[in-house]
C-alpha positions as CSV (number, residue, x, y, z in Angstrom):
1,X,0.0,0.0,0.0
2,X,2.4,2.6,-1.2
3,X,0.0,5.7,-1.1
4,X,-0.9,4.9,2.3
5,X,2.5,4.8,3.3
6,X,2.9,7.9,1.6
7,X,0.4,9.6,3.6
8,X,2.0,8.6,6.5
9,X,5.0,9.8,6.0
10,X,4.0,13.0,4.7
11,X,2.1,13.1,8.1
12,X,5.2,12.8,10.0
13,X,7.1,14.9,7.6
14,X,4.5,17.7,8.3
15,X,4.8,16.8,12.5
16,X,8.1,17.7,12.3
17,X,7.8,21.0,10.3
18,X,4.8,22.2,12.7
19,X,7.5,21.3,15.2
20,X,10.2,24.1,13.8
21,X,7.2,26.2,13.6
22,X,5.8,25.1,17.4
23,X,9.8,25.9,18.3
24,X,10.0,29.4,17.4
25,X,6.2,30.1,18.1
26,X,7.1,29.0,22.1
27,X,10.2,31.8,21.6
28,X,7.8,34.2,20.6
29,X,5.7,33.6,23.5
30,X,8.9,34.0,25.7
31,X,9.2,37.8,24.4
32,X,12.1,36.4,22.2
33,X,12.6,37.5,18.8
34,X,12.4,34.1,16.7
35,X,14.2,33.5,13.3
36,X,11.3,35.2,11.1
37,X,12.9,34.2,7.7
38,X,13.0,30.6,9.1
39,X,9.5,30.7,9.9
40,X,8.7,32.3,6.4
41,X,10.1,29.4,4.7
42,X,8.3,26.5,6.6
43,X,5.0,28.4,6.0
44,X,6.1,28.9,2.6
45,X,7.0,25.3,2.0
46,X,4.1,23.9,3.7
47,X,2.0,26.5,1.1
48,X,3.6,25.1,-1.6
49,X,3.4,21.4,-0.4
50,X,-0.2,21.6,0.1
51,X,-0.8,23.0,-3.2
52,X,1.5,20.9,-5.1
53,X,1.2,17.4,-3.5
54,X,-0.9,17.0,-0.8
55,X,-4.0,18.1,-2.1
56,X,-3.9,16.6,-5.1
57,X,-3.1,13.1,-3.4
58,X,-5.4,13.9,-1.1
59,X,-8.2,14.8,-3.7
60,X,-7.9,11.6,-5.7
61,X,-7.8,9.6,-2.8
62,X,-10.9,11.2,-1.4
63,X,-12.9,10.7,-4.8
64,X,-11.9,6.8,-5.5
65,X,-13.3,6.4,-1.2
66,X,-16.0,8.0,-2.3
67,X,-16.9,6.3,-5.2
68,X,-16.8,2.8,-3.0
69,X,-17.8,3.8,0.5
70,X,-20.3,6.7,0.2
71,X,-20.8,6.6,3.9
72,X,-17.6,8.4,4.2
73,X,-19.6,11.8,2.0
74,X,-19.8,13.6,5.7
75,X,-15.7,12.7,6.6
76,X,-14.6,13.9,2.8
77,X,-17.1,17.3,3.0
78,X,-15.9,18.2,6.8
79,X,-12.0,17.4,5.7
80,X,-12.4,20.0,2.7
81,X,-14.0,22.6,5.1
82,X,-11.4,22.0,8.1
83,X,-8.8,22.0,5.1
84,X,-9.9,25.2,3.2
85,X,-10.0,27.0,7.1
86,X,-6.5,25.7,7.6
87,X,-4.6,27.3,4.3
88,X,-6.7,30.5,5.3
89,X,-5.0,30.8,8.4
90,X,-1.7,30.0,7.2
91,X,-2.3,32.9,4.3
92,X,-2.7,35.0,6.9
93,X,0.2,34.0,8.7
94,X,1.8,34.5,5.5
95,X,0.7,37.9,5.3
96,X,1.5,39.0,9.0
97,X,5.1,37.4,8.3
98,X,5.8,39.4,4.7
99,X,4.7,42.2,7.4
100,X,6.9,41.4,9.9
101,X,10.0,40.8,7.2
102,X,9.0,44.8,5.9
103,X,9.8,45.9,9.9
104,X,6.4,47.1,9.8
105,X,4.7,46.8,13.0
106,X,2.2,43.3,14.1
107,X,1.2,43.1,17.4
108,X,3.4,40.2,18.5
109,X,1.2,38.8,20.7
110,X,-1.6,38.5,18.2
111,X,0.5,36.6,16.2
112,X,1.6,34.8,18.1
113,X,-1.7,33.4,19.3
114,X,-2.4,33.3,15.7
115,X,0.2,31.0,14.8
116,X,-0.6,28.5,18.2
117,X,-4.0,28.6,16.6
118,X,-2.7,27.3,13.4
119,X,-0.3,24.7,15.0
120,X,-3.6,23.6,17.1
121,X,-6.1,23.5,14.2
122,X,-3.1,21.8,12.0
123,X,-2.5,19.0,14.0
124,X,-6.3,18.6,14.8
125,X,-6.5,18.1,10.8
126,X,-3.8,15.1,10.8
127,X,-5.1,13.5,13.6
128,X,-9.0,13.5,12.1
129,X,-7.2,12.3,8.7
130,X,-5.0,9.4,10.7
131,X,-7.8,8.2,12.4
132,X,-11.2,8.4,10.6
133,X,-10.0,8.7,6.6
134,X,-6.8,6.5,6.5
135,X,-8.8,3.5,8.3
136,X,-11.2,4.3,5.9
137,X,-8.7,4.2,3.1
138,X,-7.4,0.9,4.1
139,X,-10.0,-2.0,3.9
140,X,-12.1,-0.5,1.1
141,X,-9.3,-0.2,-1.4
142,X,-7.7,-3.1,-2.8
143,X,-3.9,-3.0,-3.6
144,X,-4.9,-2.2,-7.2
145,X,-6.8,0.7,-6.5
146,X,-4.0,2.2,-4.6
147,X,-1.7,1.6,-6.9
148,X,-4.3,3.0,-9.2
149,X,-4.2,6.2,-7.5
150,X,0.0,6.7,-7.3
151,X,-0.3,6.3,-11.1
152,X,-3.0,9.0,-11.3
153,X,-0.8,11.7,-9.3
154,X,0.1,14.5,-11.4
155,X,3.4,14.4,-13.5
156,X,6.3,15.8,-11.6
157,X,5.6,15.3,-7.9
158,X,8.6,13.5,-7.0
159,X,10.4,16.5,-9.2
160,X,8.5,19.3,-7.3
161,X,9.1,17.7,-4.0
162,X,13.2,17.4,-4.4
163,X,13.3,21.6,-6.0
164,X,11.4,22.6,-2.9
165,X,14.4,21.1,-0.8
166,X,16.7,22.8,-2.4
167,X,14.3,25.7,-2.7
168,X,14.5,25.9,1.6
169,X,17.8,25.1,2.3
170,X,17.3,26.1,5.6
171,X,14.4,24.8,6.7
172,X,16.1,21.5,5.2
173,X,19.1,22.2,7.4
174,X,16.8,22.6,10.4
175,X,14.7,19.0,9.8
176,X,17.8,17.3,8.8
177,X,19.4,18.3,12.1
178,X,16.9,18.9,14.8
């Protein structure tokens, strides 16, 4: 089950970069002055991942579920709506860090209440997909269906994925030693 696998590691993949994020956010909190590019790279990256990969993957996955279990309609609707509320907040994180970058002023402590929000509603979002659509995924598609979907990705993931590495170098120093 390749895609599955997939999944999962993106899942932990994406743990680790709301852990650089979590990191700095905590500093923040502290009164500290965190790495601000840093943290414009991660949400950059995880912009760009979303886009690129994950919701594609996620898309396709969601349809061939629905096509064979349409009990799980209500799961694949709320997943969309907590999803389109997550890459809202993180635009406006986005947005509050190009601020930020400018040295134009953000109330520090808004943001950074706005970035634990993210971090919170982020990780609520895997765990909802790790433990109502990947059990879902798993007995109602047969090995061929999986491997069905991997061939149905769009052309140049594996491509994408590799140039945003060496897009973020140093967010890719940071995960590569924590």
């Amino acid at each position: 089950m390749p895609i599955l696998n997939q999944l999962r590691r993106d899942h932990a993949n994406m743990t680790r970069l709301l852990g650089v994020l979590q990191h700095r956010q905590r500093a923040l909190a502290g009164g500290e002055r965190p790495d601000f590019r840093l943290m414009r790279e991660v949400v950059d990256y995880i912009l760009d991942y979303m886009q690129g990969f994950t919701v594609p993957l996620e898309r396709i996955c969601c349809d061939q579920l629905l096509a064979q279990v349409p009990e799980g309609q209500e799961l694949s609707e709320r997943l969309a709506s907590d999803y389109r509320a997550l890459h809202e907040r993180l635009l406006r994180l986005s947005h509050d860090l190009d601020t930020i970058l400018k040295d134009s002023v953000v109330p520090m402590e808004r943001f950074a209440d706005d970035l634990q929000a993210y971090l919170d509603a982020h990780r609520t979002y895997l765990c909802d997909e790790r433990d109502r659509l990947f059990p879902l995924l798993g007995p109602h598609l047969e090995a061929a269906d999986l491997e069905h979907l991997a061939e149905m990705l769009p052309e140049g993931i594996t491509t994408r994925l590799v140039s945003l590495q060496e897009t973020y170098p140093q967010l890719y120093a940071e995960l590569r030693y924590p």
